[in-house]
C-alpha positions in Angstrom: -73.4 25.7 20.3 -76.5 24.2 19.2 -77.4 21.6 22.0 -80.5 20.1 20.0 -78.9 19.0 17.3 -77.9 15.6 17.4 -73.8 14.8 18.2 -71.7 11.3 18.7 -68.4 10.8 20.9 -65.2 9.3 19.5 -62.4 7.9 21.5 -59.0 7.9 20.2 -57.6 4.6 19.4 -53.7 2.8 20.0 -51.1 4.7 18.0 -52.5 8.0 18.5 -50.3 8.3 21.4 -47.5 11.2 21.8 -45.3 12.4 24.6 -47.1 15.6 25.8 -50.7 14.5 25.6 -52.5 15.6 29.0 -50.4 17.7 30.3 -51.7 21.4 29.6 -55.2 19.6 30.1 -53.8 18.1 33.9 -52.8 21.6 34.6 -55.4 24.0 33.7 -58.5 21.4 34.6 -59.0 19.9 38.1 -61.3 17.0 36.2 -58.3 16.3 33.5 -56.1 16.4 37.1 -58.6 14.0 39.0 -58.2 11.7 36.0 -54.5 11.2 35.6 -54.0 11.0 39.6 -56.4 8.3 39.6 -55.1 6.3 36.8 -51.6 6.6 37.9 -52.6 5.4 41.4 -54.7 2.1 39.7 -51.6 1.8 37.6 -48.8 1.6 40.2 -46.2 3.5 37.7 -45.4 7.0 36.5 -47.9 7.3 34.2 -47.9 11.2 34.1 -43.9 10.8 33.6 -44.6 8.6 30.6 -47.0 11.0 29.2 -45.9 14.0 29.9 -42.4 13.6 29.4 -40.9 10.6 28.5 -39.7 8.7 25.6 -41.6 8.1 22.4 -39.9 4.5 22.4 -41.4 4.1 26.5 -45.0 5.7 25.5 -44.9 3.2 22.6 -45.1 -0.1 24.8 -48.6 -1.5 24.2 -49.0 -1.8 28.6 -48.2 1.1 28.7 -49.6 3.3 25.5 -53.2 2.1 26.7 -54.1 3.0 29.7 -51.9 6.3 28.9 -54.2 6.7 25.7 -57.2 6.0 27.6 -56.8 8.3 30.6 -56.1 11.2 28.3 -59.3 10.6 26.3 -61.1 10.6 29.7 -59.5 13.2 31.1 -60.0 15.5 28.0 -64.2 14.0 28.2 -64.1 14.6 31.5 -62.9 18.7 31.3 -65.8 18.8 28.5 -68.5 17.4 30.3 -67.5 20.2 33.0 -68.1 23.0 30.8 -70.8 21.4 28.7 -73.7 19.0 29.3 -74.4 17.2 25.8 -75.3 14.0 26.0 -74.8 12.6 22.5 -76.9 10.1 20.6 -74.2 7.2 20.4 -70.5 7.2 21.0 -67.5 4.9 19.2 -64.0 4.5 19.7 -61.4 2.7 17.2 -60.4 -0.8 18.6 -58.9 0.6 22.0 -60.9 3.8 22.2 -64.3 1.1 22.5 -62.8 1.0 26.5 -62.8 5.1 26.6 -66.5 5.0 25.1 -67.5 2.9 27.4 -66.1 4.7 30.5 -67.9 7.6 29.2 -71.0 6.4 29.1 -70.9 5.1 32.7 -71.0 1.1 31.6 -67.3 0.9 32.9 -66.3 2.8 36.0 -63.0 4.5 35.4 -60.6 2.1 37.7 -62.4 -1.0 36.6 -61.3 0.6 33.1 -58.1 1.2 34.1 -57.3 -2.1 35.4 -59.0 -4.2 32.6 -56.8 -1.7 29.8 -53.9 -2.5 31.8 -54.5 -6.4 31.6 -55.3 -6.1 28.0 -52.0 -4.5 27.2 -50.0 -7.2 28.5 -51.9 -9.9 27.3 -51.5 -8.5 23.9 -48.0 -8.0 24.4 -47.4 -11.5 25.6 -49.3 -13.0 22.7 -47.2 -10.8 20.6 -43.9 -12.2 21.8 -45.3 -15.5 21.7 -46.5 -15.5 18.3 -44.8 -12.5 16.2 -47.0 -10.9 13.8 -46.9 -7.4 12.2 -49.9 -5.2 10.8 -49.8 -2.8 7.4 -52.6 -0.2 5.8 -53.6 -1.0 2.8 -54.2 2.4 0.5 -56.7 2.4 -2.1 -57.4 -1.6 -3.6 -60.7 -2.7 -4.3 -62.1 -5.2 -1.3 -62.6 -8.3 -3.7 -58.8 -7.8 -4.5 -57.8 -7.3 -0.9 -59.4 -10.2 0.3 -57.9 -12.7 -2.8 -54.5 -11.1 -1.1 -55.2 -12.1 2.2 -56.5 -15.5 1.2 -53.5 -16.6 -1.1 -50.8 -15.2 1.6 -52.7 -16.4 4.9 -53.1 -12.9 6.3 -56.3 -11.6 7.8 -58.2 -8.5 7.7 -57.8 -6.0 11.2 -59.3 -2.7 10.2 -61.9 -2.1 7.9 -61.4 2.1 8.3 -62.8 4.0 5.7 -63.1 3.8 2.2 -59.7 3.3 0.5 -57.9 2.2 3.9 -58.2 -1.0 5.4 -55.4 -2.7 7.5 -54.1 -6.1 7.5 -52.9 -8.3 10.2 -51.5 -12.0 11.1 -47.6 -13.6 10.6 -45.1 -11.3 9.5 -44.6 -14.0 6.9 -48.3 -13.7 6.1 -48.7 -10.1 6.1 -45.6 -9.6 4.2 -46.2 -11.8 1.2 -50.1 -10.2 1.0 -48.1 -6.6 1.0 -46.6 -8.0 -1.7 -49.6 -9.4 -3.6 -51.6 -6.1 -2.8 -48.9 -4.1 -4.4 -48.8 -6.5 -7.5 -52.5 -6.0 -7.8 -52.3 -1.8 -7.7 -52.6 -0.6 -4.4 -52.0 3.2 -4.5 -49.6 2.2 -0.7 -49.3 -0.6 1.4 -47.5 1.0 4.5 -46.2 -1.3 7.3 -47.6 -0.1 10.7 -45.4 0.7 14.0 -46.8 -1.8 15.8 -45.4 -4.6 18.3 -47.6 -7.5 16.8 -50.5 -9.0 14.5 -53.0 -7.4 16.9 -56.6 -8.4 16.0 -55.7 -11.8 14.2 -56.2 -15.1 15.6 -52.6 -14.4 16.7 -54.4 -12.7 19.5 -56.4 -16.1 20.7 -55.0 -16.5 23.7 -54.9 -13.1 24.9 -59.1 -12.9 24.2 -58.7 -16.4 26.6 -57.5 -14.0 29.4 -59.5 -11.2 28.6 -62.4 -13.2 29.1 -61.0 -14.4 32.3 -60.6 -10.8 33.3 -64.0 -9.2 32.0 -65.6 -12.3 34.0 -64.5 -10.5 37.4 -65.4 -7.2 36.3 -69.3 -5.9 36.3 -70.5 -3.4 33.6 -73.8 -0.8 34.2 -76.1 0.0 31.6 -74.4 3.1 29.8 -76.2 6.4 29.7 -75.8 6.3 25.6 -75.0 3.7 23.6 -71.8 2.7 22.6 -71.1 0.8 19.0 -69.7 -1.9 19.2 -66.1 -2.4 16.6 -67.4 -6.2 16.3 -70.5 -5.9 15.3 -71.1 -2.3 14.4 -74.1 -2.0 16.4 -75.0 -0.6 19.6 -74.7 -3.1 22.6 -75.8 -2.2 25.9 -76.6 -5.8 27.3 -73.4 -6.6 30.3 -72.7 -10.0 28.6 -72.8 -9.0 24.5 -70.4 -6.0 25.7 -67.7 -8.3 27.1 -68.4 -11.3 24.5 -67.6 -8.1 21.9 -64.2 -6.7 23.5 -63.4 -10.6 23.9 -64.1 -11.1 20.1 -62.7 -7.7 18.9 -59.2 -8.3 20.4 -58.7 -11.1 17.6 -61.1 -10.1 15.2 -62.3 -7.5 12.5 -62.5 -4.0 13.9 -65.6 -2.6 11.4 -65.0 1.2 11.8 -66.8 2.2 8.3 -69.3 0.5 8.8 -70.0 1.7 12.6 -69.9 5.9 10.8 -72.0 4.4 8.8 -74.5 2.9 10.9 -74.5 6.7 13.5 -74.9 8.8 9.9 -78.0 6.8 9.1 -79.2 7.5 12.6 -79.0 11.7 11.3 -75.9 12.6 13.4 -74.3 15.4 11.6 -71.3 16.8 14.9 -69.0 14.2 16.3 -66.4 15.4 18.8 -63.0 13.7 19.0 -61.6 12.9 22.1 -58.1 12.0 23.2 -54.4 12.5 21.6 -54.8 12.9 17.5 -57.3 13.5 14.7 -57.1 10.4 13.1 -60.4 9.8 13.7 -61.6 13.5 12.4 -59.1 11.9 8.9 -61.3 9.1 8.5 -64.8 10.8 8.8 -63.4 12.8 5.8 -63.0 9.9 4.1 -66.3 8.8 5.1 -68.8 11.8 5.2 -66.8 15.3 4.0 -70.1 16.9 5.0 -70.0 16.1 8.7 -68.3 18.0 11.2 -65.9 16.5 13.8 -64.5 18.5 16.8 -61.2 17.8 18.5 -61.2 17.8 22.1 -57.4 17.4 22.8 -56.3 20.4 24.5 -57.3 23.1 26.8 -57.5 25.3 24.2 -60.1 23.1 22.6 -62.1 23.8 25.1 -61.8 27.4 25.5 -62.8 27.5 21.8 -66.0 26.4 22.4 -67.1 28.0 25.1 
């Protein structure tokens, strides 16, 4: 393992979540264990339950897919950083993942993290109920036709992935009637997402309200590498631009093209995944085939690297 050259963190984001994730990791690492002990003591329910061994329709629930997503990224960062001591140039995670990056790089404390994701799932899934919205990936339309969709049909723009995949958010009328539009104008797939609501859409107002309320109680640290942000696809180490962007991300854009985009230009050529999935590793392909991307998922991730 070259340790000179230069590397980024990823954080898994919401929907990478399965039941299973953690648990050879909780039982072959004392760090994974230290992790998911802590987070189900912050959290107040069986956490380890939920992700060891639940129900895919239990693990699903946004209060609860979170912080369950977001312990097992840290846990699997935490058994790395054990074993190996890279600090990487920059690190990013999609949407929800922004919290794990931020753990990791010691602006967030891990409870304080825990606590905040907690909030944030519930507030989403209040605004949710409150104002019913849905969310679909839109495969392989040209942006200037994408955006004439969204603008005739009233539905907004979540995810701007990689090239070819960008997903839409707002009303399930909305969102329906631009499906419709961005079939009509040749999208390859326009797949509706599993999702419990029009998450970052204005939908999500009031829940960015409370969030604000929340991060206003909470302090951040300077983190020990920066972290991009998904709002503005820059790096943001400053306490108050860090909560203003996880207030503004919950209901806005998240640019995750554009933030690869940004760490290539800086010459990093290794990222390493962490958490449940490789979605992450699928869009880099997208985005730069040359690049490699490490998955650091398992324990046996781990003991392939060493």
């Amino acid at each position: 393992m070259n340790m000179q050259e230069k590397t980024a963190f990823l954080f898994s984001g919401q929907g990478s979540q399965y039941v299973g994730m953690g648990k050879d990791l909780y039982e072959a690492s004392p760090e994974a264990a230290r992790i998911f002990d802590g987070a189900e003591k912050v959290l107040g329910f069986a956490l380890k339950e939920a992700c060891f061994g639940g129900t895919e329709e239990a693990l699903k629930a946004t209060d609860v897919s979170q912080p369950a997503i977001v312990t097992a990224s840290i846990a699997a960062f935490e058994a790395f950083k054990a074993r190996f001591k890279i600090v990487p140039s920059f690190a990013a995670g999609l949407s929800l993942g922004e919290y794990s990056a931020l753990i990791a790089s010691g602006a967030l404390n891990f409870e304080d993290g825990i606590r905040l994701i907690s909030k944030r799932g519930r507030l989403m899934e209040d605004a949710s109920k409150k104002h019913p919205g849905k969310m679909a990936a839109v495969l392989e339309l040209p942006a200037e036709k994408l955006k004439e969709a969204c603008v005739l049909s009233g539905a907004e723009i979540a995810n701007l992935n990689c090239p070819g995949q960008t997903v839409i958010t707002g009303r399930a009328e909305a969102v329906n009637k631009a499906m419709e539009l961005c079939t009509q104008a040749g999208a390859k797939r326009v797949i509706p997402l599993e999702v419990s609501g029009g998450f970052h859409s204005s939908l999500m107002s009031e829940a960015a309200e409370g969030l604000k309320d929340v991060l206003d109680g909470i302090s951040f640290s300077s983190p020990v590498f920066p972290v991009i942000s998904n709002y503005t696809a820059q790096p943001q180490s400053e306490e108050s631009r860090i909560k203003e962007n996880l207030v503004n991300q919950i209901k806005g854009s998240v640019r995750w093209e554009e933030s690869m985009r940004f760490i290539l230009a800086q010459g990093v050529r290794k990222f390493y995944e962490f958490g449940p999935g490789k979605v992450l590793k699928g869009l880099m392909r997208r985005i730069d085939s040359g690049v490699q991307v490490v998955n650091i998922e398992k324990f046996s991730d781990l003991e392939q690297l060493s």
